[in-house]
N, C-alpha and C positions, 0 to 999 in steps of 0.2 A: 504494500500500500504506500503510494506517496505523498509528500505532505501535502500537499496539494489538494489530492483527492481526499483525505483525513479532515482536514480543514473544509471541503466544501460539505461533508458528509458532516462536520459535528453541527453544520451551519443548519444545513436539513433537517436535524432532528431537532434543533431546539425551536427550529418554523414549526417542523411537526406537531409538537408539544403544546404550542402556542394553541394548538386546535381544540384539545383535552382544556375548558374552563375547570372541570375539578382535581384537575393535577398541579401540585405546587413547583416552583421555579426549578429549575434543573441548577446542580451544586457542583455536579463532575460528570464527565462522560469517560470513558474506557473501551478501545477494539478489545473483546476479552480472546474471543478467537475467530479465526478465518479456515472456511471449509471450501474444498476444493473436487469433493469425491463427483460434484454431479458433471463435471465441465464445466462446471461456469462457480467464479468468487462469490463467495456470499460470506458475508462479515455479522458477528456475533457483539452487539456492543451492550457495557455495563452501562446504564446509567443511574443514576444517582439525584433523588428529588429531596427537599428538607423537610419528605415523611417518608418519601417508597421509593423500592428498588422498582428498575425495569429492566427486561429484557429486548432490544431493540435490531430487530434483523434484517439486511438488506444486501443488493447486490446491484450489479449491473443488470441482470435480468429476474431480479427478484422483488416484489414489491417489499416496501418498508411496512411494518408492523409489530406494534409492541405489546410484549407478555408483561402483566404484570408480577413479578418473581416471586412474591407472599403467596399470591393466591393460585399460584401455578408450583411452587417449589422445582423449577425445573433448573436443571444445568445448562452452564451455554449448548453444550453437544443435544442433552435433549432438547433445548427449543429453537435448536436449528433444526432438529427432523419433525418435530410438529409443525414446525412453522413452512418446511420445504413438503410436507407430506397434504395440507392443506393447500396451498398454492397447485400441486398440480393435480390436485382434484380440481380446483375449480379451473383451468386450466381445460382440462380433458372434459370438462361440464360445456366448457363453453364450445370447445369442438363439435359435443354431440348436439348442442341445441344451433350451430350456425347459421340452419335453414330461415332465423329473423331476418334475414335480409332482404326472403321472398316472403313472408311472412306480412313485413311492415309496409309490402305495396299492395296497393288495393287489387292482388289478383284470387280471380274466381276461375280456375282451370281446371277444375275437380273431374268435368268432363274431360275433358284435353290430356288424356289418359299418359298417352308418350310425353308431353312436354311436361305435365307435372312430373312425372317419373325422370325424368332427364334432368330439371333444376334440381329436384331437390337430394338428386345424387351427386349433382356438383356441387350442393352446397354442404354434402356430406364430407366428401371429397376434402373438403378446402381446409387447408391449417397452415400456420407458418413450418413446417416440417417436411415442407413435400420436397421434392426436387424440380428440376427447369423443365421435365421431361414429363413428370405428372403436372404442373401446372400449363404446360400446352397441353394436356387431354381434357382438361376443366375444357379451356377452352374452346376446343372440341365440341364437346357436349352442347356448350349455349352456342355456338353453332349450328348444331343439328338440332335441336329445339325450334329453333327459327327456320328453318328448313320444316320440320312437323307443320309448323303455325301455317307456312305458304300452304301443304298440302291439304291441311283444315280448313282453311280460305276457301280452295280449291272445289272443296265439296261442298262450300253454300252457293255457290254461282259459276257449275262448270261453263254455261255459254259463257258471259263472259271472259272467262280464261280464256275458251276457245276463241273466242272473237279477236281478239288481241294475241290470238299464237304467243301466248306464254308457257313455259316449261314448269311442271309443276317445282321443279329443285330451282326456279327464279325468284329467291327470297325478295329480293327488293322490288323486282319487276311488279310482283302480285301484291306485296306491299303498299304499291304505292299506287296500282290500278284500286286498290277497296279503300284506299284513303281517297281517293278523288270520287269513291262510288258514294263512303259514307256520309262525305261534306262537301259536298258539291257548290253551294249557295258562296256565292260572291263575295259574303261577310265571313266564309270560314276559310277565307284567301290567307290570312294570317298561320290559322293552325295549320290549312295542308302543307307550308312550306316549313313549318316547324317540325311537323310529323314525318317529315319528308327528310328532312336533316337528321330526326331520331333514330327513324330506320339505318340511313346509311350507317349515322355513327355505329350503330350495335351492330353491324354486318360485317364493317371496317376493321372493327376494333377487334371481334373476333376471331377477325381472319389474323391481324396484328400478332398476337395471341399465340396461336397455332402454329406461326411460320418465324418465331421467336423463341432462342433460350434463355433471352436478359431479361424475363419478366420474373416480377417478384408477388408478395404475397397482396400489397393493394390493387395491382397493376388486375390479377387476377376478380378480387374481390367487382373492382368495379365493370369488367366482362359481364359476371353475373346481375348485376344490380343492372345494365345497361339492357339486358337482354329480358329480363323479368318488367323493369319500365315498358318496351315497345311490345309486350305480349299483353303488359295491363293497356297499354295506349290503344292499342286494335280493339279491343273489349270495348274500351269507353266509347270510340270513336263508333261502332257500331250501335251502342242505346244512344247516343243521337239520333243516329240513324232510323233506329226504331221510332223517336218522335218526343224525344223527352228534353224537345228544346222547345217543344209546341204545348207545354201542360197550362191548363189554363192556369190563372195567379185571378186572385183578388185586386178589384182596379181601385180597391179603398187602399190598399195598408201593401197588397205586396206579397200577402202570404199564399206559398202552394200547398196549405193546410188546408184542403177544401173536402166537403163533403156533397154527392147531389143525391137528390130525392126526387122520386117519378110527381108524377101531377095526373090527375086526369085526362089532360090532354098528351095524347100519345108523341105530340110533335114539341113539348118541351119539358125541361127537369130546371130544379130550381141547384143551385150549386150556393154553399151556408158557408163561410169563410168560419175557420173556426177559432181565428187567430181574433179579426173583430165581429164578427157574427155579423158581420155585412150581407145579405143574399140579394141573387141574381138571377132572372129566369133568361133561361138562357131557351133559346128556337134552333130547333134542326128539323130538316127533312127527312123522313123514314121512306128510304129506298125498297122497303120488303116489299 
């Protein structure tokens, strides 16, 4: 250890400390000892308050964290393998739950049997541990994912694929024919060329990915997150589609909290805002 490093570290513990309001001022600090068996330094420090011992553990790749030594009775040696035996639980916790990444976008692909299956193996996949070799097969995967997505595309509107002689493996091509199918109107000129940018990027970057060994553990992460956004982006872009940019709103206040109610008359319902109970009859043609 050098002093350097001694000094910025006794400087960290007593910021640390700072944090503990029922822990009294720190009196002395001590490296009691330094372990070395996992690969990596991890430093066992005494410290000293004017009421309590602690035990204070940290490393280059270890977080800091302190035992308090009364009510732990632990030696430096024991509370460096509680303290390294908890770390890589949570650690090996946080591997197995990695899949939050698809998780925290708003995707609904429960049917999209392959493509859930494909993310959320790459996000099983994913840890800082892997090699250059497994992280272009991550890569892989949320490539071929989007590759599925074209062929799912595919089978809601084979004419037009046919019409346009696209290839069902033309990720981008069919991409960007059901973006221009879902948002057609004048006023969604803005998103089609945003949506249009999205695609490329998570096609691009994929490919990046795959035909690369300098990639590292965020370069990967954000593959996934880039390919899970344009599989939620086609979802959304289609309930537009479907007409949920046309829901009626209350023309008092705003709200699409609406309830309707039939009437007698078969050619109108009355729609009850529920937000300010404003109602409106509203008239339609019955085509039956």
């Amino acid at each position: 250890m050098t002093p350097e490093y001694r000094k910025e570290i006794e400087t960290r513990i007593k910021e640390y400390f700072k944090s503990f309001e029922d822990i009294d001022e720190i009196i002395n600090i001590k490296c009691e000892e330094t372990f070395t068996d996992l690969g990596t330094e991890v430093n066992v420090w005494n410290v000293k308050t004017k009421s309590e011992a602690f035990w204070v553990i940290e490393g280059e790749l270890a977080p800091m964290n302190l035992y308090p030594q009364q009510a732990y009775y632990f030696s430096a040696d024991e509370a460096y393998s509680f303290h390294m035996g908890i770390t890589q639980r949570l650690y090996k916790d946080t591997q197995n739950n990695f899949k939050h990444i698809i998780d925290e976008i708003p995707l609904d692909i429960g049917r999209l049997k392959s493509i859930n299956r494909k993310l959320n193996m790459a996000s099983q996949k994913l840890s800082m541990d892997l090699e250059p070799e497994e992280f272009q097969s991550i890569g892989l995967i949320c490539r071929e994912s989007l590759v599925d997505l074209a062929k799912e595309l595919c089978k809601k509107n084979p004419e037009l694929i046919n019409e346009l002689k696209l290839k069902k493996s033309d990720f981008k091509g069919i991409a960007n024919a059901f973006i221009d199918l879902y948002i057609p109107e004048e006023n969604n000129s803005d998103l089609r060329n945003y949506s249009r940018k999205m695609v490329d990027f998570a096609w691009s970057y994929n490919s990046s990915v795959v035909h690369s060994q300098n990639r590292t553990f965020p370069d990967i992460k954000i593959a996934l997150l880039f390919t899970s956004s344009v599989v939620s982006l086609i979802e959304n872009l289609f309930y537009k589609y479907l007409g949920f940019d046309h829901e009626f709103v209350c023309p008092d206040c705003g709200s699409k909290q609406i309830e309707f109610f039939e009437t007698d008359d078969k050619e109108e319902i009355i729609a009850r805002c529920l937000a300010c109970e404003n109602e409106e009859l509203l008239t339609f043609k019955n085509n039956t």
